[in-house]
C-alpha positions in Angstrom: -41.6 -114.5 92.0 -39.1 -112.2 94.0 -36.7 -110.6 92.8 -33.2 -110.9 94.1 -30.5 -107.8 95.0 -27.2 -108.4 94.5 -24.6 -107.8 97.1 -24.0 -104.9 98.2 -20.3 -103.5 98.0 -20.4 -103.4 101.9 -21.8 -107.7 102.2 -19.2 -108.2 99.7 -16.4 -107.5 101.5 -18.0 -108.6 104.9 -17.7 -111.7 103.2 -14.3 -112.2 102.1 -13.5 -111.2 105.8 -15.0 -113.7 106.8 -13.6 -115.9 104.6 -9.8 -115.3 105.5 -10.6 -115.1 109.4 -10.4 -111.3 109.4 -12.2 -109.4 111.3 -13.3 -105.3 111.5 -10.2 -104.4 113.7 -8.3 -106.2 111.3 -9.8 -104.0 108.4 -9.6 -101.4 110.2 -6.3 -101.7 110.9 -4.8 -102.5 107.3 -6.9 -99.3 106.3 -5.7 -96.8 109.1 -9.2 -96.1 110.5 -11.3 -97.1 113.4 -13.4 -99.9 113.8 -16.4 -97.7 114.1 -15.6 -96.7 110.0 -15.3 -99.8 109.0 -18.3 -100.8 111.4 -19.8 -97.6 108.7 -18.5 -99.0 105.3 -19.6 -102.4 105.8 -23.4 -101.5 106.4 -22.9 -99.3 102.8 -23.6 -96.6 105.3 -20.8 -94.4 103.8 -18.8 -95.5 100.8 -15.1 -97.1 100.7 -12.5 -94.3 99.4 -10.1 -94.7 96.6 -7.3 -97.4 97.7 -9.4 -98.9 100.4 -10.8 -102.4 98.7 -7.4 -102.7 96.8 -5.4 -103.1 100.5 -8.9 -104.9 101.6 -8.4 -106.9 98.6 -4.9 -107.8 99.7 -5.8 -108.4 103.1 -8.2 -111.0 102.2 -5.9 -112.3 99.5 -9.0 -112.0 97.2 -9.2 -110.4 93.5 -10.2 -107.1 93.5 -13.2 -107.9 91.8 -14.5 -110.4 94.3 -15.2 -107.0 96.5 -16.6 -104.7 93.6 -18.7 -107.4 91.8 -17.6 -106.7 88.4 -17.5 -108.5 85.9 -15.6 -108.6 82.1 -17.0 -109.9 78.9 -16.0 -112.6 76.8 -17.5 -112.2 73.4 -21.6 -112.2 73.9 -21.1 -114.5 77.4 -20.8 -112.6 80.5 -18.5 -114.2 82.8 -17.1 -114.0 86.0 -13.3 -114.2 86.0 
């Protein structure tokens, strides 16, 4: 059996990107950095700083939580909302 890794912060939001149409210049625009950064944060080469997946979040018009992967508890169930 192997055993699977969940996304990585980076895939996630490579993802959602992807998803709306966006593309790295377009992240690295709404973030006011180069492409080359964002090139970096997607490959969880260096992390996202504070306020960066909130405006990526916007972006994407995604939940915040589609890009961070967490989850909340409802009673003993853990769901995703």
């Amino acid at each position: 059996m192997t055993a699977v890794t969940p996304p990585t912060t980076g895939k996630r939001v490579r993802g959602a990107l992807a998803a709306a149409g966006l593309y790295q210049r377009d992240a690295a625009a709404a973030l006011g950095i180069c492409q080359s950064q964002v090139s970096l944060r997607l490959a969880d080469k260096i992390a996202f700083r504070p306020g960066e997946l909130e405006k990526l979040a916007e972006l994407c018009d995604v939940p915040l939580r589609v890009l961070t992967g967490k989850t909340q508890r409802a009673g003993r169930k853990l769901v995703s909302v």
